[in-house]
C-alpha positions as CSV (number, residue, x, y, z in Angstrom):
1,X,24.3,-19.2,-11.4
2,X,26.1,-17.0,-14.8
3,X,25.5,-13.9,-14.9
4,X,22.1,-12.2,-14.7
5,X,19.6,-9.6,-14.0
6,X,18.6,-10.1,-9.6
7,X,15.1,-7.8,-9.1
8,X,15.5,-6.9,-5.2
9,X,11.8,-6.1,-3.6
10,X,12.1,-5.1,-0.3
11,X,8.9,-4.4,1.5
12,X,7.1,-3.1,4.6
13,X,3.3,-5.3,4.5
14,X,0.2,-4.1,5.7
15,X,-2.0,-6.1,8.0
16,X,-5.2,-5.5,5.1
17,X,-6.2,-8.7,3.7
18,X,-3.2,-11.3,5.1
19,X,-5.4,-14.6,3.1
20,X,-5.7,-12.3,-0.3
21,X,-2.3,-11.3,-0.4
22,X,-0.9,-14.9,0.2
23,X,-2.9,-15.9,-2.4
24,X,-2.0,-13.1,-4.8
25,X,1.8,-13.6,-3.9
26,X,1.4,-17.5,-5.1
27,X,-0.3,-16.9,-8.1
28,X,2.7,-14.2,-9.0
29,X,5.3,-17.0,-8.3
30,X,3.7,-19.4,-10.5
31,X,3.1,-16.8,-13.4
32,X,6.6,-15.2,-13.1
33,X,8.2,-19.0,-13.2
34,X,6.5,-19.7,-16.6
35,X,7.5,-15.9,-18.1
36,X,11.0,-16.6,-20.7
37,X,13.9,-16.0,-18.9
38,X,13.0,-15.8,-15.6
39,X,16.0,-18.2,-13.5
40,X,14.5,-18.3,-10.1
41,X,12.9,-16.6,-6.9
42,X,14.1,-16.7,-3.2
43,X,11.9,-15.0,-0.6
44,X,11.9,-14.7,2.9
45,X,9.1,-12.3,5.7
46,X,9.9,-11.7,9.6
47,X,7.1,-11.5,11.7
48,X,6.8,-8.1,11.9
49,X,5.8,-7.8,8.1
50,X,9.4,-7.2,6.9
51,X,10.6,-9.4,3.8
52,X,12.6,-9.3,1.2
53,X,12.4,-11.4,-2.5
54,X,14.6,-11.7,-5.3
55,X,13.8,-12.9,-8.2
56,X,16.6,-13.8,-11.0
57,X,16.5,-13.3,-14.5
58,X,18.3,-13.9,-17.9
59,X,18.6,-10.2,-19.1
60,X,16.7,-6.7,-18.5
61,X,14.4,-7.5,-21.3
62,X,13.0,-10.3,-19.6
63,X,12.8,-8.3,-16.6
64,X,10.4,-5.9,-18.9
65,X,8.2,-8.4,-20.1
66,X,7.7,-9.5,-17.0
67,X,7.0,-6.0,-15.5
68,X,4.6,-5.0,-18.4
69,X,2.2,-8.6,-17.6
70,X,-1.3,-7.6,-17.3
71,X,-1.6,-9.6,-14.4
72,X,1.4,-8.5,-12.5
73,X,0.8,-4.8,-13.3
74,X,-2.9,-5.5,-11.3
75,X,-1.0,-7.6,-8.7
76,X,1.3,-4.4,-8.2
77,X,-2.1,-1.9,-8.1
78,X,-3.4,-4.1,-5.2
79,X,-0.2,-4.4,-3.6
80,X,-0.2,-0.5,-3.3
81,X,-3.9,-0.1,-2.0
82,X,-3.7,-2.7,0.3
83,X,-0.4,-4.7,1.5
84,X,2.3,-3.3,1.5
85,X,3.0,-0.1,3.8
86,X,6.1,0.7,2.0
87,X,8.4,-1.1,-0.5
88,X,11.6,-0.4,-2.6
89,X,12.7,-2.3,-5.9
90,X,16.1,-2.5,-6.8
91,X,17.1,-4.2,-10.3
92,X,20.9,-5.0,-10.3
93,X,23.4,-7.2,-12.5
94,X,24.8,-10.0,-10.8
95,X,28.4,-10.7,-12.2
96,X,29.2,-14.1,-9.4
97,X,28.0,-15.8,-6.7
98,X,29.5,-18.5,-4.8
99,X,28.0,-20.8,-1.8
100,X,28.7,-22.8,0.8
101,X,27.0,-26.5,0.6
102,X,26.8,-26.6,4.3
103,X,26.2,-30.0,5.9
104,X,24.7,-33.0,4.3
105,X,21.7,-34.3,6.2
């Protein structure tokens, strides 16, 4: 991946509404995936409610647009009344990466 713009969203969930917030969290994907300059998403929730995503993107303008969607900025409302419990966002530039294929299967 070249450089970019990686949007950290750590969060605590709720236990309100488990099927609405699934939903909701799909619909986001899908909408942020079709936004310009939006790279890719990885996610990942423990069982206690704990996750973590981070979505990638091609500059901090992107990032903007993408903040200032109608339908993300109601997505974030709910998120705040109902699911999450606590939550942190962190917007960082990512200068490298590098990975390890691991095994073929």
């Amino acid at each position: 991946m070249r450089r970019c713009i990686a949007v950290i969203f750590s969060s605590l969930r709720s236990t309100d509404d488990p099927e609405g917030y699934a939903t909701m969290a799909e619909r986001m994907e899908r909408m942020a995936a079709e936004q310009p300059g939006f790279l890719g998403v990885e996610s990942v929730r423990d069982s206690s409610g704990r996750g973590i995503t981070v979505s990638y993107w091609e500059s901090l303008d992107a990032v903007r647009a993408w903040r200032a969607q109608p339908a993300h900025i109601d997505a974030q409302k709910k998120g705040i009344a109902h699911w999450y419990r606590e939550y942190r966002i962190r917007v960082c530039e990512m200068l490298y990466e590098s990975e390890f294929p691991g095994p073929d299967e």
